[in-house]
C-alpha positions as YAML, in Angstrom:
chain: A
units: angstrom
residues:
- id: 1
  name: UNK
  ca: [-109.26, -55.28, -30.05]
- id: 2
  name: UNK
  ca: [-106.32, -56.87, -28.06]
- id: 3
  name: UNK
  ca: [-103.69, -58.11, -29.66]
- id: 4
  name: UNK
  ca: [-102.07, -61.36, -27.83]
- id: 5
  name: UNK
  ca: [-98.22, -62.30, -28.90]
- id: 6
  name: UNK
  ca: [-96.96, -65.68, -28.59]
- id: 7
  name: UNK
  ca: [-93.15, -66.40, -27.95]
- id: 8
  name: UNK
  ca: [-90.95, -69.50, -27.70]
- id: 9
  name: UNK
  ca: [-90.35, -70.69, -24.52]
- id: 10
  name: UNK
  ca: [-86.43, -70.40, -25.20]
- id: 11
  name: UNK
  ca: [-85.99, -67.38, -27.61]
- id: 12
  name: UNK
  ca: [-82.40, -68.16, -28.29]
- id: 13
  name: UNK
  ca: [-83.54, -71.55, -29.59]
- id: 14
  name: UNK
  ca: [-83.04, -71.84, -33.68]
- id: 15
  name: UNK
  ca: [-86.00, -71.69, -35.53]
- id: 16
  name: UNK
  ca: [-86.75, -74.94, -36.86]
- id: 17
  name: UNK
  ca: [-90.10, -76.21, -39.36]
- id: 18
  name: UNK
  ca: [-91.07, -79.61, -38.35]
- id: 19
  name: UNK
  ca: [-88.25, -81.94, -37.47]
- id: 20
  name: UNK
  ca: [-85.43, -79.91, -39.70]
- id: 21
  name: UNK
  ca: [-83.66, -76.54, -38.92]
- id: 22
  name: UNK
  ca: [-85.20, -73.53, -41.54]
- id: 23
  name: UNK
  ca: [-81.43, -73.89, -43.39]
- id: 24
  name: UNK
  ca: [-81.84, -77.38, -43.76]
- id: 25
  name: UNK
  ca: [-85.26, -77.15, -45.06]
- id: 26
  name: UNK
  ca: [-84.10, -74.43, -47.78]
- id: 27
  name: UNK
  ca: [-81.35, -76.51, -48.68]
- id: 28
  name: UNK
  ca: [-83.61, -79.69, -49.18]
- id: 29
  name: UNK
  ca: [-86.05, -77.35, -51.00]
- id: 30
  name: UNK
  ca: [-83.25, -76.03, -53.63]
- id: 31
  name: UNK
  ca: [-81.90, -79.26, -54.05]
- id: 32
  name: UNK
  ca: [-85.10, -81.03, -54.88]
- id: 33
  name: UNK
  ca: [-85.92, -79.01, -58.08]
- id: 34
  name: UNK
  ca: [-82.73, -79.95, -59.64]
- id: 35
  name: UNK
  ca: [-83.42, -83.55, -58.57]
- id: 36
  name: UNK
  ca: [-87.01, -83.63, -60.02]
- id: 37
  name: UNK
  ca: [-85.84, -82.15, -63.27]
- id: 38
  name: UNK
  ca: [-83.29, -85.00, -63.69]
- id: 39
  name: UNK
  ca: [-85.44, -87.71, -62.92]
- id: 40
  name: UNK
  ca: [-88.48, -86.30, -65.01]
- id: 41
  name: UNK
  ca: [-86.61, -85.32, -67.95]
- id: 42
  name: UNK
  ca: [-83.28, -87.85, -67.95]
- id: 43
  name: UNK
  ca: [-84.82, -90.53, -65.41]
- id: 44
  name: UNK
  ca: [-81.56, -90.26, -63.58]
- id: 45
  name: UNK
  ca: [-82.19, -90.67, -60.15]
- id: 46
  name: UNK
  ca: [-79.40, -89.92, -58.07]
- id: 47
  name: UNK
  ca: [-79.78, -86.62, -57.13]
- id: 48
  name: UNK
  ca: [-82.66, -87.52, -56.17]
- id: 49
  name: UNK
  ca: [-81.36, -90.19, -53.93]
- id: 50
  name: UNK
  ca: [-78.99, -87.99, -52.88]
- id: 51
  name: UNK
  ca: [-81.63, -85.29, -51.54]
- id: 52
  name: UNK
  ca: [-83.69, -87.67, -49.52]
- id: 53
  name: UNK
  ca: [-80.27, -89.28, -47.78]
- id: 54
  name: UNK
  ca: [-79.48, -85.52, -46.91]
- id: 55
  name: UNK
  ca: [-83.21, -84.82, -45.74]
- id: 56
  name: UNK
  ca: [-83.10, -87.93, -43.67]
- id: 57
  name: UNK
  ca: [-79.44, -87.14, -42.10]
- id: 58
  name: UNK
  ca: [-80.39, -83.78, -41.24]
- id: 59
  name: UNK
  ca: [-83.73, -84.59, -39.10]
- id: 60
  name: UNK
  ca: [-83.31, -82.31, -35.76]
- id: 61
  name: UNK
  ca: [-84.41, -84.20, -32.71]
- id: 62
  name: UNK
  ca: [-83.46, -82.10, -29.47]
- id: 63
  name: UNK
  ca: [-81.09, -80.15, -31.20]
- id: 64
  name: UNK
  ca: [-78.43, -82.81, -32.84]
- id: 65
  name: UNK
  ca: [-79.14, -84.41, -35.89]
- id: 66
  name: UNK
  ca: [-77.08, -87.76, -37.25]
- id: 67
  name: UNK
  ca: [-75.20, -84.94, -39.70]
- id: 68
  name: UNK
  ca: [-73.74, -82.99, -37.31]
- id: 69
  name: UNK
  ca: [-72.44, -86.19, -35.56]
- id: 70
  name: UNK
  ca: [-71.18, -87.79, -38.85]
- id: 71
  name: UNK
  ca: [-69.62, -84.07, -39.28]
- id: 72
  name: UNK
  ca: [-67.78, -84.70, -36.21]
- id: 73
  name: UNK
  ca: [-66.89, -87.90, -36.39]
- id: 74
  name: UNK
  ca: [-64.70, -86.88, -39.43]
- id: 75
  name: UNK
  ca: [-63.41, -84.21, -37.98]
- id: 76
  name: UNK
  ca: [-62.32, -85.82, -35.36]
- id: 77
  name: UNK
  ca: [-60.99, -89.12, -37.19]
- id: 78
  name: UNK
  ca: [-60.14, -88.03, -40.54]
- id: 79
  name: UNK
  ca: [-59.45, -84.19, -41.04]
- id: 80
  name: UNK
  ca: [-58.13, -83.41, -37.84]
- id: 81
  name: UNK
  ca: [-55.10, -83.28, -36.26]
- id: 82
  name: UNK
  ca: [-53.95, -85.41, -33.35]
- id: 83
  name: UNK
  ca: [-51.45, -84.02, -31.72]
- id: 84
  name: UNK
  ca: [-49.79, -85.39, -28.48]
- id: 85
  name: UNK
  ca: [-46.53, -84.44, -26.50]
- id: 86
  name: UNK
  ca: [-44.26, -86.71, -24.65]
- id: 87
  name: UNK
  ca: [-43.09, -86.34, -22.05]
- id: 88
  name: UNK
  ca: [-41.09, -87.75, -18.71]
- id: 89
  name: UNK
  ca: [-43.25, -88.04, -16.23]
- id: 90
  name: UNK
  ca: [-41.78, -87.51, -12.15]
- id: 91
  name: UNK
  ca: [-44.62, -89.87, -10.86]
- id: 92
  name: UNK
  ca: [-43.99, -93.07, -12.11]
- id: 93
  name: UNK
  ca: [-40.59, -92.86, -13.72]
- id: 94
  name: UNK
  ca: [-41.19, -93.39, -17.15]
- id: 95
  name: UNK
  ca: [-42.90, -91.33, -20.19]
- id: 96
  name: UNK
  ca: [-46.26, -90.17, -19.59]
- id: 97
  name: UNK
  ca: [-48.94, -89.30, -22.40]
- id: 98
  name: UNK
  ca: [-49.89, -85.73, -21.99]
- id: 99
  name: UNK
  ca: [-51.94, -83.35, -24.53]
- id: 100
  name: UNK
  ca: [-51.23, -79.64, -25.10]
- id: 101
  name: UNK
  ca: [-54.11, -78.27, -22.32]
- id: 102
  name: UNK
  ca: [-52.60, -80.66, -19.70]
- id: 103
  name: UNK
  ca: [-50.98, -77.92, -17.64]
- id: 104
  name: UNK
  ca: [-53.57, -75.86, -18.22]
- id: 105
  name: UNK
  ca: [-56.16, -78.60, -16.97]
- id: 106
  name: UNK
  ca: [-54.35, -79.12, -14.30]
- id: 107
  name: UNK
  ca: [-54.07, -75.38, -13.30]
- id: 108
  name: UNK
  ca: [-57.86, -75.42, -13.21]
- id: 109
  name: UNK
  ca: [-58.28, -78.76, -11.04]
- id: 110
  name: UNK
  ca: [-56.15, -77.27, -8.43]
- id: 111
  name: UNK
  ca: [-58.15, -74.05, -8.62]
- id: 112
  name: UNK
  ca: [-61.40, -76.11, -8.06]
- id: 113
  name: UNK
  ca: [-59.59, -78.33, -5.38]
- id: 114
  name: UNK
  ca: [-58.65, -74.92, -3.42]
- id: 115
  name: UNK
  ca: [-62.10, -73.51, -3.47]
- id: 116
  name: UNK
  ca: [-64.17, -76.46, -2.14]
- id: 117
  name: UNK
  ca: [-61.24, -76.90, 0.94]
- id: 118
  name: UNK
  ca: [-62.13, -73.00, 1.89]
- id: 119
  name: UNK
  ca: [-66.54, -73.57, 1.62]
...
């Protein structure tokens, strides 16, 4: 008898069970017995509520999920920090806006720049 394997097209894809990641799925799963025992024996439904918001959020669809964005989002708006350096700029005469990788951004442009004049 032959044995036939099947693979994933893209084997460094994360394994995923219907539209959620396997973590997610777990996660969902442990959090739901909690949330049936308090709405079955307390009729508090919250955590309840609270599991089916956090199933919803974390549907994957092409790999991004509205979680990860929200988890961003904050990041970037709340918890993070902004940091900015001023200083003079030489091309127009007055203060120019400049973040911390702006030399090194630069660096790389003029890299890029040099290589396409020599092809």
């Amino acid at each position: 008898m032959k044995r036939q394997f099947l693979y994933p097209a893209n084997m460094k894809a994360k394994p995923k069970l219907w539209l959620w990641s396997v973590r997610d799925v777990i996660v969902v799963g442990i959090a739901l017995i909690p949330s049936v025992l308090a709405a079955v024996g307390l009729g508090f439904y919250v955590p309840a509520a609270g599991t089916a918001v956090y199933a919803f959020l974390s549907i994957r669809l092409e790999d991004q999920s509205v979680l990860d964005y929200l988890k961003r989002a904050v990041r970037f708006f709340v918890t993070g920090q902004q940091f900015f350096i001023w200083k003079e700029g030489d091309r127009h005469g007055g203060e120019e806006l400049q973040h911390p990788g702006a030399d090194r951004n630069q660096r790389l442009f003029q890299k890029r720049h040099y290589n396409r004049k020599r092809q």
